[in-house]
C-alpha distance (Angstrom), angle and dihedral (degrees) to the residues before:
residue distance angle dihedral
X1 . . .
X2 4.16 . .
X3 3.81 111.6 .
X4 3.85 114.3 -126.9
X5 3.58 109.9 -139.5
X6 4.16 105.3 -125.6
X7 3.68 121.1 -96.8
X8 3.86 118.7 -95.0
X9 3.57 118.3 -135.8
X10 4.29 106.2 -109.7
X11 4.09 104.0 -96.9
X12 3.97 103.8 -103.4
X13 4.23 109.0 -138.1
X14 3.46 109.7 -105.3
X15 3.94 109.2 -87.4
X16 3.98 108.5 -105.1
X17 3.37 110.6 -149.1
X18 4.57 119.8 -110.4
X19 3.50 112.1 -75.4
X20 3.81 111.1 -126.5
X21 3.68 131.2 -143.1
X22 3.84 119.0 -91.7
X23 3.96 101.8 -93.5
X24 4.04 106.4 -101.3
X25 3.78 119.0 -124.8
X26 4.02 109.6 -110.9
X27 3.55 112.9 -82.9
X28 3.73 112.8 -108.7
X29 4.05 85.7 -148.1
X30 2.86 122.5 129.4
X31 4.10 125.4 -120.4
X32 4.18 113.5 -86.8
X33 3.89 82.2 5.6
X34 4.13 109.2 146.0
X35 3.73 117.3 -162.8
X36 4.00 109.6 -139.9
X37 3.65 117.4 -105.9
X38 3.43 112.6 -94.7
X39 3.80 123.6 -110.5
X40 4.06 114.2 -105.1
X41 3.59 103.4 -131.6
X42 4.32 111.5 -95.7
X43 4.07 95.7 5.4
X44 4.06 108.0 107.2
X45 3.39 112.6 -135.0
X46 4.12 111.4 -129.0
X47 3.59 117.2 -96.0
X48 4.11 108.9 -114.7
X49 3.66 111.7 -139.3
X50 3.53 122.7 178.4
X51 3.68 128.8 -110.8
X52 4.30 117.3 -79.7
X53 3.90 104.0 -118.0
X54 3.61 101.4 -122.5
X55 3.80 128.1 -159.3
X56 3.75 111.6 -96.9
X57 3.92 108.9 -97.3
X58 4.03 90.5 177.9
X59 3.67 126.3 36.6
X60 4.05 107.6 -99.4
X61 4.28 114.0 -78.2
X62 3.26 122.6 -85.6
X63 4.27 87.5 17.2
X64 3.84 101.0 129.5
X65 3.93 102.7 -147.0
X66 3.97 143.0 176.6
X67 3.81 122.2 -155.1
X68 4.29 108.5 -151.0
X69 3.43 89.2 -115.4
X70 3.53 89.5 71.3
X71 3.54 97.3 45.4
X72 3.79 106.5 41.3
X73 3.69 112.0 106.6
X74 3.84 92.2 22.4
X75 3.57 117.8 144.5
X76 3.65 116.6 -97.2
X77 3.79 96.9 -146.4
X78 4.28 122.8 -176.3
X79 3.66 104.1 -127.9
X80 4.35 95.8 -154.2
X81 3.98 92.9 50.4
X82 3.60 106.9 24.0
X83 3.58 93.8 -130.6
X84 4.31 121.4 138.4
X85 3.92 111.1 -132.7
X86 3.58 95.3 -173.9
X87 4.04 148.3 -76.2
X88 3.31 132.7 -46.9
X89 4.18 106.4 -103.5
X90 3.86 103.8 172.4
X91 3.66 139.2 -20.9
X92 3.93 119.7 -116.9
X93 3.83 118.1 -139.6
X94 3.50 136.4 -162.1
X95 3.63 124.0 -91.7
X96 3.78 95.9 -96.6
X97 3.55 82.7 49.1
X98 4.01 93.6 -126.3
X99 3.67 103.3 113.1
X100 3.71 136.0 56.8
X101 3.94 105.6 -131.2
X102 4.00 111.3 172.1
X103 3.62 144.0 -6.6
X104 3.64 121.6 -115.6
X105 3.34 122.9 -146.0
X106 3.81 124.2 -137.4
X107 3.96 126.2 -98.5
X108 3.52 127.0 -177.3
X109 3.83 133.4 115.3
X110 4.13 85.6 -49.6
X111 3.38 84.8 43.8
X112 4.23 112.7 52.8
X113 3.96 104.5 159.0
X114 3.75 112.7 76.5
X115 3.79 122.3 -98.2
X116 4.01 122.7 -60.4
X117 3.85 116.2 -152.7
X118 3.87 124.9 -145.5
X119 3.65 112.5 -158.0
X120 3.87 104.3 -136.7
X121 4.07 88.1 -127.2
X122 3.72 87.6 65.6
X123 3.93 94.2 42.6
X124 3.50 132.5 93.4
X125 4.01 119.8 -154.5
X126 3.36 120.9 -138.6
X127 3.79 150.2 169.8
X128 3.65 96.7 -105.5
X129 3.74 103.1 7.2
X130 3.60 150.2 10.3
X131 3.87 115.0 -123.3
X132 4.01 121.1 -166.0
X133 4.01 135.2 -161.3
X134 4.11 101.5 -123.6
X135 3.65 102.3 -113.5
X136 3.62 124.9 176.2
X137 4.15 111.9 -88.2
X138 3.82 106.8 -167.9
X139 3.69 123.5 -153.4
X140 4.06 85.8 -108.1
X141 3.69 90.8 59.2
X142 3.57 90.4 46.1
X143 3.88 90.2 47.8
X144 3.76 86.3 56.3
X145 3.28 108.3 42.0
X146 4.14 95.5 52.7
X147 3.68 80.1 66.7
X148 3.60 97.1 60.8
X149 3.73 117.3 102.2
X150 4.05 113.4 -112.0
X151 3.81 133.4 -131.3
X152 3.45 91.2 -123.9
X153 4.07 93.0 63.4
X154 3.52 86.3 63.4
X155 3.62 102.9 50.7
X156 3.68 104.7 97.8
X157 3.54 101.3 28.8
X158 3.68 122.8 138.6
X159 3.51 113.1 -113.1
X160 4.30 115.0 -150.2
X161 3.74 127.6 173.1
X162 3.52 117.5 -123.1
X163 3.42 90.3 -98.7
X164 3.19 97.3 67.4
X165 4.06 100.2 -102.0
X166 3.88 122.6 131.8
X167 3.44 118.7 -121.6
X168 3.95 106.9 173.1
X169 4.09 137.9 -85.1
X170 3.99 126.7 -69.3
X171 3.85 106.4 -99.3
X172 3.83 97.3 166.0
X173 4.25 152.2 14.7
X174 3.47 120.4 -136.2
X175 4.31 108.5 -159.6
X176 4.09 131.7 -161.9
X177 4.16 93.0 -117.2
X178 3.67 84.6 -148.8
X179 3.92 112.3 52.7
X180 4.47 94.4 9.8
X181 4.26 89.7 -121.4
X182 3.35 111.7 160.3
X183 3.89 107.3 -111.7
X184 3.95 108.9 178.7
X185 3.76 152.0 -25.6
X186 3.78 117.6 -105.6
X187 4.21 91.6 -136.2
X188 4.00 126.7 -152.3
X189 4.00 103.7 -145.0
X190 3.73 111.7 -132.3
X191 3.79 136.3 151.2
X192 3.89 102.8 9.8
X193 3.23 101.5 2.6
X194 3.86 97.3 46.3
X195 3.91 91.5 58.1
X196 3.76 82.8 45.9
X197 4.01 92.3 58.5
X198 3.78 91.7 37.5
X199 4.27 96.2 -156.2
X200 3.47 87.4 42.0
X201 4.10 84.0 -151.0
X202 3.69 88.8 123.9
X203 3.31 124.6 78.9
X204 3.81 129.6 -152.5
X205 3.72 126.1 -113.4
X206 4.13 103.3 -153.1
X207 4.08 118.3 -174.0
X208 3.66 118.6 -123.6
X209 3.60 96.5 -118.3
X210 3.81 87.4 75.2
X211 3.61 91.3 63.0
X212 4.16 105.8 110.9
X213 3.92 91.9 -176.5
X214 3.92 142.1 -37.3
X215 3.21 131.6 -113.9
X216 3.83 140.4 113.4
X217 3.89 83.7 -41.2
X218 3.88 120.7 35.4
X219 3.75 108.5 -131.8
X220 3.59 113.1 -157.2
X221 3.96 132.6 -170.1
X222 3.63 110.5 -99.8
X223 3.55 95.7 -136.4
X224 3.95 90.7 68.2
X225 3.59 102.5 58.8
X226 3.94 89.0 39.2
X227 3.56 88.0 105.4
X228 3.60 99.4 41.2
């Protein structure tokens, strides 16, 4: 019987070793930079336009805030003796009519002594009352501040843009709790703006910066009740 040599295993090519990429130059970015996607070929990108500014409908966040409604009739309550001096009646501002400055307390038949004010840096505004630190009030400061105009004189007033459009009557105030500036007029839609809202049930919250002047009417800059 012939021997048959054994098979040999096929030679295998010597292994070359992985081919690596071409070393890249340093990038001349710069670091956190992004490079913009790049456009596909025939698909439009969107245009970006930025936001409308729209009037403010809530007072800003994290703003803590009272409207007068909420506070008239609050007790006015002296922190050192415990003792109530009366409810709140009205809320004198300052001649620009931008700033809360004192409470006013009620007078009436209940009521027999004349007014006491409660300037809002002595006040403190709570859920179910407003307690003060007695501070001295002198006659001059009294003198003064029955010449400030009240929030109650505005309540009521018609509110027109300055074009000449009606947009409703001043039902409330909204305050900044922490420095008394005025930020906005609670606003009862009628003519325009009434048709606009349909039910009319809602009322319209319109920043103070819209206000063009006061007066017996409110005149307000068109532009900030365009959105409303």
């Amino acid at each position: 019987m012939q021997n048959i040599p054994p098979q040999q295993p096929p030679m295998q090519p010597p292994e070359q070793p992985p081919m690596q990429p071409p070393e890249q130059p340093p990038s001349q970015a710069q670091p956190g930079f992004q490079p913009p996607p790049m456009q596909q070929p025939g698909v439009q990108q969107p245009d970006v336009q930025p936001a409308a500014s729209q009037p403010m409908q809530q007072p800003p966040s994290g703003t803590h805030w009272f409207a007068f409604s909420q506070v008239r009739g609050f007790p006015l309550v002296n922190i050192s003796s415990g003792e109530k001096i009366g409810e709140v009646g009205d809320v004198l501002l300052d001649t620009h009519r931008r700033v809360a400055q004192a409470f006013v307390t009620k007078v009436g038949f209940v009521h027999l002594r004349g007014p006491t004010y409660i300037p809002l840096e002595n006040a403190n505004i709570g859920r179910d009352a407003i307690t003060f630190q007695p501070k001295a009030v002198t006659e001059r400061d009294v003198e003064q501040m029955k010449s400030l105009p009240k929030v109650s004189e505005l309540l009521g007033a018609r509110v027109l843009s300055n074009i000449g459009e009606l947009i409703g009557a001043v039902a409330d105030a909204h305050f900044d709790q922490n420095d008394g500036t005025l930020l906005a007029f609670e606003i009862k839609p009628e003519g325009a703006a009434l048709r606009q809202r349909m039910l009319g049930s809602q009322n319209i919250t319109l920043p103070v910066s819209g206000v063009v002047s006061f007066g017996p009417n409110l005149i307000v800059d068109a532009n900030a009740i365009a959105g409303l």
